[in-house]
C-alpha positions in Angstrom: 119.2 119.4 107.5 118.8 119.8 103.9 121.0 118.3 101.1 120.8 118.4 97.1 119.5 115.2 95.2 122.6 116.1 92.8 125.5 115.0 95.2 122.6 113.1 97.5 125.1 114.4 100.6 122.5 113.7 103.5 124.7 111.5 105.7 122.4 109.3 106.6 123.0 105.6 106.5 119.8 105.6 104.0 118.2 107.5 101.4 114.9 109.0 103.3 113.0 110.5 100.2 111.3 107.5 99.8 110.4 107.5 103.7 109.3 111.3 103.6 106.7 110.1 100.4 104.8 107.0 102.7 102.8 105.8 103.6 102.3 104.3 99.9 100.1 102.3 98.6 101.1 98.7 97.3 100.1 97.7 94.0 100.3 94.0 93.6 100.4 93.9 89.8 99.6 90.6 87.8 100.2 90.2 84.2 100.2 88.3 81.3 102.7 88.3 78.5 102.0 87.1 74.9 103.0 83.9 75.4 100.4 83.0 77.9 103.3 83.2 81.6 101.9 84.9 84.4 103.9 87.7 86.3 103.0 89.2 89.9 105.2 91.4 91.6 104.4 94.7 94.2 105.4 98.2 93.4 104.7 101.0 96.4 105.1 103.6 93.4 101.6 103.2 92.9 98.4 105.5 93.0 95.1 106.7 91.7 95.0 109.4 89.3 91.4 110.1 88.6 88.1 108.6 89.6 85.8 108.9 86.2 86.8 106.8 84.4 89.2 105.6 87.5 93.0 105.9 86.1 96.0 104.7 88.5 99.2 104.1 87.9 102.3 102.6 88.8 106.3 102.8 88.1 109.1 100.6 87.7 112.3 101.1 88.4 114.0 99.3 85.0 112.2 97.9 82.7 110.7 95.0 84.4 108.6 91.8 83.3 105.6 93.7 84.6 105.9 96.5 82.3 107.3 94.2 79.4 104.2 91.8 80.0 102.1 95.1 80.3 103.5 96.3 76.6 102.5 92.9 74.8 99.4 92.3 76.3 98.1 95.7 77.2 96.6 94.6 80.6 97.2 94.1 84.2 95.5 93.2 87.1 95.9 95.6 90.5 95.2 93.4 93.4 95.2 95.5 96.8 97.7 94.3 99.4 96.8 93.3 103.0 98.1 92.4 106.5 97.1 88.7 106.0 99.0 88.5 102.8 102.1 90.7 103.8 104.6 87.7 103.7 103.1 86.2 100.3 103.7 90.2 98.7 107.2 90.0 99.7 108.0 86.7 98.7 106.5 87.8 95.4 109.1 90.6 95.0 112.3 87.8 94.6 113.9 88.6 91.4 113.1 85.0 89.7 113.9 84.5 85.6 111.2 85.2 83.3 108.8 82.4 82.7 108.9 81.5 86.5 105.5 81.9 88.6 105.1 84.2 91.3 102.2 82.7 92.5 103.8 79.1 92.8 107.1 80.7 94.3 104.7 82.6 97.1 101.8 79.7 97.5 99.2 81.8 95.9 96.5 80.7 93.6 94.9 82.4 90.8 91.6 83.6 90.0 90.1 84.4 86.4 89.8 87.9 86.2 86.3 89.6 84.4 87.4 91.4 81.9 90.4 91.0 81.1 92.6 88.0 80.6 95.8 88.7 83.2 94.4 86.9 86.7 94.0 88.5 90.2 95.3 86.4 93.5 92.7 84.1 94.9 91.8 85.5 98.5 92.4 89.7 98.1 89.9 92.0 99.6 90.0 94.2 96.4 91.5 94.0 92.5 91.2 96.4 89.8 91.0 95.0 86.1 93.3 97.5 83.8 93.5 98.3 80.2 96.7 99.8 79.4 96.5 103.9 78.4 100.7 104.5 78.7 103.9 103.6 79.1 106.0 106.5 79.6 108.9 106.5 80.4 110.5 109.6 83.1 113.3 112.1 82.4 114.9 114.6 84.8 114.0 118.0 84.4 116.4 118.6 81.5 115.5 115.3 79.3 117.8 112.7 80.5 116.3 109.2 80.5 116.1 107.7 83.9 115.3 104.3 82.9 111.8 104.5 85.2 108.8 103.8 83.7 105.1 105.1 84.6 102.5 103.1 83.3 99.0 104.1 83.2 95.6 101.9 83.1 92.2 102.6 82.6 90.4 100.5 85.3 87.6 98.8 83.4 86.4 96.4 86.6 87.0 96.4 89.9 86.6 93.4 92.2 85.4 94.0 96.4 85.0 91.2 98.7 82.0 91.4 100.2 83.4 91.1 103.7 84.9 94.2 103.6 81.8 96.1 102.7 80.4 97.8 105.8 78.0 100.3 105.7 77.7 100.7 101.9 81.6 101.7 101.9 84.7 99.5 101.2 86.6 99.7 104.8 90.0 99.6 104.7 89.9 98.7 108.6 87.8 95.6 107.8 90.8 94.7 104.7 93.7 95.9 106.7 95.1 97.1 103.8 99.4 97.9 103.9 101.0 100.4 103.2 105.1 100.8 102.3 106.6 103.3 104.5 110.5 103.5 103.6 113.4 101.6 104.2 111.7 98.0 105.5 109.1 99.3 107.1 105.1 99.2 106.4 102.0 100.2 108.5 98.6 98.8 108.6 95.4 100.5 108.3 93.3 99.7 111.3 91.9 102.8 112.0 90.2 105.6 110.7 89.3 109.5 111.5 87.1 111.2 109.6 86.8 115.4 108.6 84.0 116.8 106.4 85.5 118.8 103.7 84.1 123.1 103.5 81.5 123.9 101.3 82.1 125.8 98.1 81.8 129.7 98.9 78.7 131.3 96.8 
């Protein structure tokens, strides 16, 4: 099959783009707004974008309390999502008014973050402390608006719980780190394969 993302004539019951780009990542962004409220919500448009310094990003569809928290503050915390916390990420997704907590709504508790002052969840395998670089936000390819927003942080600290070092490497087997796959659907990282990358010719 192949349709146009003008008339979006696929005749499916659902939209598959988002099921051809998986599996995603999830990134479990808390925040702070000026006022001192705490945010945490999960966005599976989220990646890494370079290593040194690390850069990742993530995008909102609408302009969101993350991003809105993100703009006054200029921080955010990226904690990694896993299997044992898969009900607690959802939960965190509701659409509650501004000023109520995720983490009370989900059960979660907060931890003080390093370096900056937005909090990671008590109990994650992994979080990465952010200073905002952008706020962007995207256009189609002939400049109309689209209301989606990528923001961009500068990863000053990153937080590994020791249990899911093995070997001197983070394993993701030993996290069981989630990942969003379309529709309702997410998979779980319990296995690995490995393939050494060619040398550079000469």
């Amino acid at each position: 099959m192949f349709y146009d993302t003008v008339s979006y004539d696929h005749g499916l019951p659902h939209d598959p783009v988002k099921a051809i780009v998986a599996p995603r990542p999830i990134g479990w962004i808390s925040t702070l707004d000026g006022q001192g409220r705490v945010n945490l919500a999960p966005y599976s448009f989220f990646n890494i974008f370079a290593s040194r310094p690390p850069i990742v990003g993530f995008s909102s569809e609408g302009m969101k309390d993350s991003v809105a928290f993100i703009q006054e503050s200029r921080e955010f915390v990226c904690n990694l999502v896993t299997y044992d916390m898969r009900n607690e990420m959802n939960a965190t997704s509701a659409p509650l008014p501004r000023g109520d907590s995720e983490f009370e709504h989900a059960g979660l508790e907060m931890e003080a973050s390093r370096l900056v002052k937005s909090p990671r969840v008590k109990g994650v395998a992994a979080a990465l402390e952010c200073k905002l670089v952008s706020v962007q936000e995207l256009t189609t390819f002939d400049g109309q608006p689209m209301d989606r927003y990528l923001v961009l942080g500068h990863v000053v600290g990153v937080y590994i719980d020791d249990r899911c070092i093995r070997d001197g490497r983070f394993d993701m087997t030993l996290a069981r780190t989630i990942a969003r796959c379309g529709y309702a659907d997410y998979a779980v990282v319990d296995e690995l394969f490995s393939i050494t990358r060619p040398l550079g010719g000469g």
